[in-house]
C-alpha positions in Angstrom: -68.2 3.2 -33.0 -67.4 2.7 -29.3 -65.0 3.7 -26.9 -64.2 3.0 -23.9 -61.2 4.3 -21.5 -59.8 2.8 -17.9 -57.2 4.0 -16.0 -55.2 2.1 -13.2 -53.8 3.9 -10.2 -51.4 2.2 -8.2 -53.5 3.4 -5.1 -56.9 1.4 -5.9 -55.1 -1.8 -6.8 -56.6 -4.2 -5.0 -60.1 -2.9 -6.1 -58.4 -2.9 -10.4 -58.7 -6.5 -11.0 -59.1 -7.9 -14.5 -62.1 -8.6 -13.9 -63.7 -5.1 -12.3 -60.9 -3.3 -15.1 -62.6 -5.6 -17.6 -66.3 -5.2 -16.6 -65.7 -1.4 -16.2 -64.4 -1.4 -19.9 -67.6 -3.9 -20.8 -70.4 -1.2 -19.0 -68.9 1.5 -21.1 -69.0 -0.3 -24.6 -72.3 -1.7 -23.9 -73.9 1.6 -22.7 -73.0 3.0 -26.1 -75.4 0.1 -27.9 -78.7 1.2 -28.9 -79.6 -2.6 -26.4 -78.2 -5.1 -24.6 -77.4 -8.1 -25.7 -79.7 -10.4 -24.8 -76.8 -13.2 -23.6 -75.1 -10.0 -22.0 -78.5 -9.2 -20.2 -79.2 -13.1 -19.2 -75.4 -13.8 -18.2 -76.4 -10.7 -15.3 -79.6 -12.0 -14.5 -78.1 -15.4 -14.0 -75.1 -14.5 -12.0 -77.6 -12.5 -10.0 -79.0 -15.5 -8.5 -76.0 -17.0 -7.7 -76.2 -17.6 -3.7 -72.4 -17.2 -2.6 -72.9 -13.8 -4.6 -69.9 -14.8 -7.1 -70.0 -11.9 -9.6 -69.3 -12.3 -13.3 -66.3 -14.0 -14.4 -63.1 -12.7 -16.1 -63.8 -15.5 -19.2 -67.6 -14.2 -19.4 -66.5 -10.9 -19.2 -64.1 -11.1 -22.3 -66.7 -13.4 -24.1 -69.4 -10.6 -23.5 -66.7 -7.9 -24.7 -66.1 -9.5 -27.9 -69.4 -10.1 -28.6 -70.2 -6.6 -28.4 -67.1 -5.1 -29.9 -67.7 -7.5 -32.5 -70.9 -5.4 -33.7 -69.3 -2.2 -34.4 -65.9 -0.7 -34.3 -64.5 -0.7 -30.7 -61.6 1.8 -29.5 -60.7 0.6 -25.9 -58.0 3.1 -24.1 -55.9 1.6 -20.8 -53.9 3.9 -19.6 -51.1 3.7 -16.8 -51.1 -0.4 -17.6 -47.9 0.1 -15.3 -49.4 0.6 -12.5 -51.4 -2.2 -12.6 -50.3 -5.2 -10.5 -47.9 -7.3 -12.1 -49.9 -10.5 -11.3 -52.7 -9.0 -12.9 -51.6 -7.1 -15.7 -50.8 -10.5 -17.6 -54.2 -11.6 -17.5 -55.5 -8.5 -18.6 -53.1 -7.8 -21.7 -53.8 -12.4 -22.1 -57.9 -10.9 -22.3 -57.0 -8.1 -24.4 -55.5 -10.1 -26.6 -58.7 -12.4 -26.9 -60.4 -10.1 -27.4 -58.5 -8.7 -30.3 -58.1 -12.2 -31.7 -62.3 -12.5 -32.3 -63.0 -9.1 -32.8 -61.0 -7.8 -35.4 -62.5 -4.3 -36.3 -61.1 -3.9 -32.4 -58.2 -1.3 -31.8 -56.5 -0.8 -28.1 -54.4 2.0 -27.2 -52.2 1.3 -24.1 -49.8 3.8 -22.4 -47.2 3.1 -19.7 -43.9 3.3 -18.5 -41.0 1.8 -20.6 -40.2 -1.3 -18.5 -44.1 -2.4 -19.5 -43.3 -2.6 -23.2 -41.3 -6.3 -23.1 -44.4 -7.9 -21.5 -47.2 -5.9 -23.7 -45.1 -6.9 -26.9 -45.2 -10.8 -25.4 -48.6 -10.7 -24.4 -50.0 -9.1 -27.5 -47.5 -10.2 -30.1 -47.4 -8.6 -33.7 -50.2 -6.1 -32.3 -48.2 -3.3 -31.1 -46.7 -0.4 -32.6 -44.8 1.6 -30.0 -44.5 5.1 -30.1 -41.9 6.7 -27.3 -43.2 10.1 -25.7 -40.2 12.0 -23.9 -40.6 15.4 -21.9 -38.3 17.6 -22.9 -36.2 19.5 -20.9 -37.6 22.6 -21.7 -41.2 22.0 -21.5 -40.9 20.7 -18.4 -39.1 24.2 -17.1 -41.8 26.1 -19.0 -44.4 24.3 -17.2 -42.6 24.7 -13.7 -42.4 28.7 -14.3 -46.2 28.7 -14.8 -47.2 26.3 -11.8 -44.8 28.8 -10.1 -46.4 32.0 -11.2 -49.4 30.6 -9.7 -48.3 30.5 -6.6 -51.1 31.5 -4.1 -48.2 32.8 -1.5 -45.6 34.2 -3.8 -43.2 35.5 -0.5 -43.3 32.1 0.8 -40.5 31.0 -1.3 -37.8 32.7 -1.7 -35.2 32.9 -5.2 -32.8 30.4 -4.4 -35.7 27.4 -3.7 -37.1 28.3 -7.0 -33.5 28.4 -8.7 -33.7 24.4 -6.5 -36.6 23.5 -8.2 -36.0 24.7 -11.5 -32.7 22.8 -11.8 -33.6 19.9 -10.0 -37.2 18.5 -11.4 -36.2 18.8 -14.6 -33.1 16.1 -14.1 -35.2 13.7 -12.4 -38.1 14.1 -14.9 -35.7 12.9 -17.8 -34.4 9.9 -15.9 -38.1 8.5 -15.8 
């Protein structure tokens, strides 16, 4: 089987385009195959003498996915899909999608913030099964009094900051 995994950060999106997210997703799959593809390796060779230096396109890119997630079982992870930009998180879930319609034995696994769930629904109808992950309350204070036992200057703050942060993270965690 393959698998590959891509993450978006909100702080490299202009270089997360569907087609570099895509691609990056595409390099992964195909460097688990024991060879390329021959109309993956020709598609490279040809846009490699292109003279304006156009790189592959987003519809080559999801033809070449399918037709190597069509050989075996493909797992592809995309996580934070809500911090992609809006603009272009449609046309990646509309390729996902594709790619899901001609490659069957295909599975994606997508995490994101709530507000993403309307469009991922829309975009890749009667695909999705949603499962809602919560912190609770007290995991996040358990977590806080480790972080703070780690503290490499344990003087610098004194009891009533760390009384602060113990009350108020854990409020504003569990209105994300």
């Amino acid at each position: 089987m393959a698998v590959a995994c891509f993450y978006f950060d909100f702080a490299a999106e202009k270089e997360q385009s569907p087609a570099s997210m895509l691609g990056a997703v595409l390099k992964q799959v195909v460097s688990g195959l024991e060879e390329i593809p021959e109309e993956i390796a020709q598609a490279y060779k040809d846009h490699k003498k292109v003279i304006d230096g156009r790189g592959v396109q987003l519809d080559d890119i999801v033809n070449m996915l399918h037709t190597t997630a069509s050989k075996k079982p493909t797992f592809i992870c995309i996580d934070a899909l809500d911090e992609c930009v809006a603009g272009y998180r449609a046309k990646v879930l509309d390729s996902l999608n594709l790619v899901l319609q001609r490659s069957p034995g295909t599975r994606i696994f997508v995490t994101g913030r709530p507000q993403i769930q309307a469009e991922v629904e829309k975009r890749l109808p009667r695909r999705v099964i949603t499962i809602r992950i919560t912190p609770r309350r007290d995991d996040i204070i358990s977590y806080l009094h480790a972080r703070l036992g780690e503290d490499a200057k344990p003087g610098a703050m004194d009891s009533s900051l760390k009384a602060d942060i113990l009350k108020k993270i854990p409020e504003d965690v569990s209105e994300m």
